[in-house]
C-alpha positions as CSV (number, residue, x, y, z in Angstrom):
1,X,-104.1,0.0,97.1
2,X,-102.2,-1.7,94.1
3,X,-102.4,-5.0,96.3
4,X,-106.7,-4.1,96.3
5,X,-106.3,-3.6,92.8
6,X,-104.6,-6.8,92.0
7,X,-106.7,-8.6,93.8
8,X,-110.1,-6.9,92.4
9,X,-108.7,-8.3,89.2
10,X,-107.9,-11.7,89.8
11,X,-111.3,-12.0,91.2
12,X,-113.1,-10.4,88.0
13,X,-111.1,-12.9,85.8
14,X,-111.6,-16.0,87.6
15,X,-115.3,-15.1,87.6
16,X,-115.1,-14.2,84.2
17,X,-113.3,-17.6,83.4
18,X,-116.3,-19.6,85.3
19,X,-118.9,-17.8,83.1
20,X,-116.9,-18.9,80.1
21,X,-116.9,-22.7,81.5
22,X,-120.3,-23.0,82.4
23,X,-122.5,-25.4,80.1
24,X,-125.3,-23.6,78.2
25,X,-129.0,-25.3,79.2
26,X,-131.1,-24.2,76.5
27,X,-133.8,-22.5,76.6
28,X,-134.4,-20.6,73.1
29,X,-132.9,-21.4,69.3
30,X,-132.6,-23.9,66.7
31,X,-130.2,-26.5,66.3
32,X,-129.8,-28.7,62.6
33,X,-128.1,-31.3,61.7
34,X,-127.6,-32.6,57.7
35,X,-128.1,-36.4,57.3
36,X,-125.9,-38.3,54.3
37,X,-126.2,-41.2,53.5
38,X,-122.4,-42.5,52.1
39,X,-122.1,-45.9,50.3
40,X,-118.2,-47.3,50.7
41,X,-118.5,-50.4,49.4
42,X,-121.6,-50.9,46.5
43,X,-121.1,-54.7,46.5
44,X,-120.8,-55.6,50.3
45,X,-124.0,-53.5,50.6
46,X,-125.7,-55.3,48.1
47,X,-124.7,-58.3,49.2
48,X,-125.4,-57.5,53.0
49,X,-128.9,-56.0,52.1
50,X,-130.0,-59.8,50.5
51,X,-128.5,-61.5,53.5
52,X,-130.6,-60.0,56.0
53,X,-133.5,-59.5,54.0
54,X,-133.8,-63.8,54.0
55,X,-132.7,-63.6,57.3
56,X,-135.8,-61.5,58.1
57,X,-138.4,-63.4,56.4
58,X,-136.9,-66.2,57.8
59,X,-137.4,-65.0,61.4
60,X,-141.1,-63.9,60.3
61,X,-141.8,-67.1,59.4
62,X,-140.5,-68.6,62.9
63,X,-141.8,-66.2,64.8
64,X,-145.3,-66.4,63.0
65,X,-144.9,-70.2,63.8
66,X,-144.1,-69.5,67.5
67,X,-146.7,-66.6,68.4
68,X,-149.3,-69.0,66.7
69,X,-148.9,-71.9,68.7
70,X,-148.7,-70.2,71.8
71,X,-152.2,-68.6,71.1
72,X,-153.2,-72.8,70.1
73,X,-154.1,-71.6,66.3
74,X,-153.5,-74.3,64.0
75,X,-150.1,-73.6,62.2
76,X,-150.2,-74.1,58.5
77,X,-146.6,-73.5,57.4
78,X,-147.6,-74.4,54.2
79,X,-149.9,-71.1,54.0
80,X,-147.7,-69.0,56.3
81,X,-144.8,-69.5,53.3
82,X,-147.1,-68.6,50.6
83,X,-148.1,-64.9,52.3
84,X,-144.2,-64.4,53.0
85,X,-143.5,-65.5,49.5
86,X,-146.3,-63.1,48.0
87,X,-144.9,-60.1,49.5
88,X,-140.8,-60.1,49.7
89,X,-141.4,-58.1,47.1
90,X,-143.0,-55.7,48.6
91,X,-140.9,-55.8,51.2
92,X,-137.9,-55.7,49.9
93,X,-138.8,-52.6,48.4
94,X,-140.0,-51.1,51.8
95,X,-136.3,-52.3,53.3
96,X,-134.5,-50.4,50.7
97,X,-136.8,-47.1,50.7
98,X,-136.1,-47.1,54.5
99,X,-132.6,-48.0,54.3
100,X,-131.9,-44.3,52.5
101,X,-134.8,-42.8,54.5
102,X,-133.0,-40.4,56.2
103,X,-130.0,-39.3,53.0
104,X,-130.2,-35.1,52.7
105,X,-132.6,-34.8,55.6
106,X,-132.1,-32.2,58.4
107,X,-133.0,-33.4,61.8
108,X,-133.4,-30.2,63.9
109,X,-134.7,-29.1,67.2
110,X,-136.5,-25.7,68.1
111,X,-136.0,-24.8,71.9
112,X,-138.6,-22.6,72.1
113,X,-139.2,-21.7,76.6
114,X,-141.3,-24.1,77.8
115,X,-141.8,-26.3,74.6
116,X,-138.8,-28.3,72.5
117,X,-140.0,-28.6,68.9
118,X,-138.4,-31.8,67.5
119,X,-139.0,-32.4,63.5
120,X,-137.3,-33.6,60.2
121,X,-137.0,-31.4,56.9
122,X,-137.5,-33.3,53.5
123,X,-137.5,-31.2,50.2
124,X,-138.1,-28.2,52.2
125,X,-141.3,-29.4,54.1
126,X,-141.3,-30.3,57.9
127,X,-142.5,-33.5,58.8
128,X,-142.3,-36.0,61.7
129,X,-143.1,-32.8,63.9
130,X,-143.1,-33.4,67.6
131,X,-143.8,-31.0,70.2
132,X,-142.5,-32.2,73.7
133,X,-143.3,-29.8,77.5
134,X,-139.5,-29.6,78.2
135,X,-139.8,-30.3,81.8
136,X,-142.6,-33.4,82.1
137,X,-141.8,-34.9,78.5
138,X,-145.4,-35.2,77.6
139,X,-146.6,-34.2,74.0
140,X,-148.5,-31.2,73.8
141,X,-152.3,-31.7,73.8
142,X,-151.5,-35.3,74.6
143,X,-151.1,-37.6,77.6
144,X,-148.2,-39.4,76.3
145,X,-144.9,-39.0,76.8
146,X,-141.9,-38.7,74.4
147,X,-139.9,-41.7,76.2
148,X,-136.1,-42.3,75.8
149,X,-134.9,-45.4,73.1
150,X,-135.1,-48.8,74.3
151,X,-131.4,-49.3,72.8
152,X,-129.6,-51.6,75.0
153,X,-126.0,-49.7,75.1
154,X,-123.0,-52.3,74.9
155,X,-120.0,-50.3,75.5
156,X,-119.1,-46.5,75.3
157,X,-115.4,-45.5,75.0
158,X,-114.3,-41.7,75.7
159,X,-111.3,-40.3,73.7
160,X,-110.6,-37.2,75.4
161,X,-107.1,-36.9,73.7
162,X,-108.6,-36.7,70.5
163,X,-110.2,-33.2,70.4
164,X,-111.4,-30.7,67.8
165,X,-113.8,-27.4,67.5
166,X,-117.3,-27.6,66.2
167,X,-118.7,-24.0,65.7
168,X,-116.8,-22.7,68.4
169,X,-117.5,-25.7,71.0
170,X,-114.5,-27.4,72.2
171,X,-115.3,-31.5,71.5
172,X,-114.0,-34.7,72.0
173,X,-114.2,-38.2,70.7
174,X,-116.7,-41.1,72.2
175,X,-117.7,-44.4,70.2
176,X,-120.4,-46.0,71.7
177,X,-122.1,-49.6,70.2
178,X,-125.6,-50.6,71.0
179,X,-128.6,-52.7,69.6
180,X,-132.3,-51.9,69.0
181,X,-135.1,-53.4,70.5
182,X,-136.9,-56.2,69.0
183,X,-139.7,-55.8,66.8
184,X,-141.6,-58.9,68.7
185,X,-141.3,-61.0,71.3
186,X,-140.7,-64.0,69.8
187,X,-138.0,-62.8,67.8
188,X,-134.3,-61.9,68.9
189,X,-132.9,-60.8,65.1
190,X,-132.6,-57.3,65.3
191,X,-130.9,-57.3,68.7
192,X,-128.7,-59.8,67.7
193,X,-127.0,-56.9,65.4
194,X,-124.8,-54.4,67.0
195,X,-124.8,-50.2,66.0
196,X,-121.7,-47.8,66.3
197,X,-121.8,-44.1,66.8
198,X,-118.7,-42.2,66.6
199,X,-119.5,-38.9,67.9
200,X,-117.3,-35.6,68.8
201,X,-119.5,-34.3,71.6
202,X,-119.6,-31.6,73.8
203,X,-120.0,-30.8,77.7
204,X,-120.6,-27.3,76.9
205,X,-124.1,-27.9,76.2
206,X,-126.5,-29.7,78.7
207,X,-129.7,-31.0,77.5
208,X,-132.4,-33.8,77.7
209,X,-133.2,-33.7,74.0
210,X,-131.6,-34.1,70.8
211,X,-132.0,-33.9,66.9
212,X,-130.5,-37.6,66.4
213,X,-129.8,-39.5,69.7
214,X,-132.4,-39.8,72.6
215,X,-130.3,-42.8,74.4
216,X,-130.7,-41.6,77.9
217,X,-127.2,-43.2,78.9
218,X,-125.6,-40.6,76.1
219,X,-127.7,-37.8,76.3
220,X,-127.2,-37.5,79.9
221,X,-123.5,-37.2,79.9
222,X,-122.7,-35.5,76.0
223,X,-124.0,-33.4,73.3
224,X,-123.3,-34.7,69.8
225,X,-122.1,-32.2,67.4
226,X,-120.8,-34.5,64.8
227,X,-122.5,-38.8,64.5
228,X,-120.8,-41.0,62.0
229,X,-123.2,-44.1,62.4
230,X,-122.7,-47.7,61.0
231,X,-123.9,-51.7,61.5
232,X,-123.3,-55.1,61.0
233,X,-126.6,-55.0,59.7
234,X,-126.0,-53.5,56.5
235,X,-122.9,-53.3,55.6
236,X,-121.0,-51.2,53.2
237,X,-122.8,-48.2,54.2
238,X,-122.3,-45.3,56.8
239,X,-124.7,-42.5,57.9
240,X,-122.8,-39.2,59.0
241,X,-124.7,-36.5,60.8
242,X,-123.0,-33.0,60.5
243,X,-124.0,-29.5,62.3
244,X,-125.3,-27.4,60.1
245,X,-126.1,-24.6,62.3
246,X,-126.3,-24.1,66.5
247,X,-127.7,-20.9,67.6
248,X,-128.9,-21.1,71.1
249,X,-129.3,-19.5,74.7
């Protein structure tokens, strides 16, 4: 009988130990993440920010060239430098408003059954608010579908040495670099720059979606509890992406 007893127990606290290990997929709560926006170096930012900013127009100005002749529209260059010239202004002030976009926002995501509510708060008021079936990816009331990032990932590096606890989850370190789509095909400027994420993630949690990332390479394998996030873009200037509450099941 003690041997029975014994052995009722071992079994009770190896199933109990599985229950413990299993990933959470799910299904209701709210997870939120704070956005800031940290600037380490004022100058090389400033500097950086002119540097691509000509290097934009520049590319607008080639690419404008390019998609023109292609379609056999006589190219005045002349003309073409006069509306780039009449609004870097404008521009520039469009770069810079998007460039802090995202500083003291809360990205969060509602699991709510059947429907993952995906939306930004600024100054208290949700906006950005996407509402996504959980299993077919399509937008409620809508035919479309809320796709995965066209990122093209470069490299991702696990650290699994390097560990720490994120409201109770046990995480570890991956860096991953990647670049962003281009804005037109006759362009190649935007991919030419490369993105880091350094992220303590998670296997404890298994899901499709996200507050921050939606690279289906990532998303797939981790769940990002903590994002520091930084270019070669802009440089001088970090984004770090903290939890600010989990509460799901």
């Amino acid at each position: 009988m003690a041997n029975f007893n014994a052995t009722i127990i071992v079994m009770l606290l190896t199933v109990s130990g599985m229950a413990q290990n299993k990933a959470i997929v799910p299904k209701l709560g709210t997870i939120v993440f704070n956005c800031k926006m940290d600037i380490i170096n004022q100058e090389l930012f400033d500097q950086s920010k002119k540097d691509y900013q000509k290097e934009f127009l520049k590319d607008m100005k080639e690419s404008t060239i390019i998609e023109r002749r292609i379609a056999r529209i006589p190219v005045d260059t002349f003309k073409i430098n006069q509306v780039i010239k009449a609004n870097e202004a404008s521009f520039a002030q469009l770069f810079n408003s998007t460039l802090i976009a995202d500083d003291n926002v809360k990205f969060c995501l509602e699991y709510q059954d059947k429907i993952v509510k995906k939306y930004k708060i600024r100054n208290d008021l949700e906006e950005e608010v996407l509402e996504i079936n959980a299993k077919t990816r399509r937008f409620e009331g809508d035919d479309e579908f809320f796709e995965y990032s066209e990122n093209e990932i470069k490299e991702v590096k696990e650290f699994k040495t390097q560990t720490k606890s994120i409201n109770g989850y046990s995480c570890f370190r991956v860096v991953y670099t990647f670049s962003e789509p281009e804005l037109s095909e006759y362009s190649n400027l935007i991919s030419s720059y490369t993105y880091t994420r350094e992220m303590w993630v998670t296997e404890k949690i298994k899901s499709n979606f996200h507050p921050i990332i939606n690279d289906r390479e990532i998303i797939k394998q981790y769940y990002p509890l903590e994002i520091l996030e930084y270019s070669d873009m802009i440089k001088g200037v970090r984004k770090m992406y903290t939890l600010e509450m989990v509460s799901i099941k």
